[in-house]
C-alpha positions, 0 to 999 in steps of 0.5 A, a space after each residue: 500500500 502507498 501513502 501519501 503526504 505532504 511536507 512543509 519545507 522553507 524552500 517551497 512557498 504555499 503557493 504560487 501564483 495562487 495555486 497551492 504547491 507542495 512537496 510529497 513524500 510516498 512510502 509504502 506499509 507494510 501489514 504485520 500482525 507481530 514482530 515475527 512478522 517485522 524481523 522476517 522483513 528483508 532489506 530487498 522488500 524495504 526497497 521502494 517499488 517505485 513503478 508502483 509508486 508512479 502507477 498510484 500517482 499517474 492513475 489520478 488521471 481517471 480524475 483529470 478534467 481535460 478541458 482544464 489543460 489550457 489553463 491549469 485550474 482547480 479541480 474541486 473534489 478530485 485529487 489530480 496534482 500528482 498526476 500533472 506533476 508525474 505527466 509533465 516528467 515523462 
């Protein structure tokens, strides 16, 4: 599972030009119910699984209100953010 959040930083302002930025931080959970569980966990499974990191983010596209693209515009009620971020990199 990825979580997502978000950072206050000194190097990135609130917003700018009126629009709300940010920085994120994804990590992944991992369910154990006791610490068997825990110990058994290898340094390979720690590593981040970052095509599914970018797949989590790029899906907010099934959100993305094309008509939008001209002018970048808020989307009330849907999350997109991440997506145009990971769109504009590839």
């Amino acid at each position: 599972m990825t979580n997502y959040h978000h950072i206050a930083s000194l190097l990135t302002p609130a917003f700018v030009n009126d629009y709300p930025v940010g920085q994120n931080i994804a990590y992944q959970d991992w369910l154990c119910s006791d610490q068997r569980c825990v110990d058994s966990i290898t340094e390979d499974e720690l590593e981040p699984e970052w095509d599914k990191v970018l797949e989590d983010f790029y899906i907010e596209v099934e959100d993305f209100d094309k008509r939008v693209v001209q002018k970048f515009q808020q989307n009330p009620g849907q999350v997109i953010g991440h997506f145009t971020q990971v769109k504009s990199l590839i």
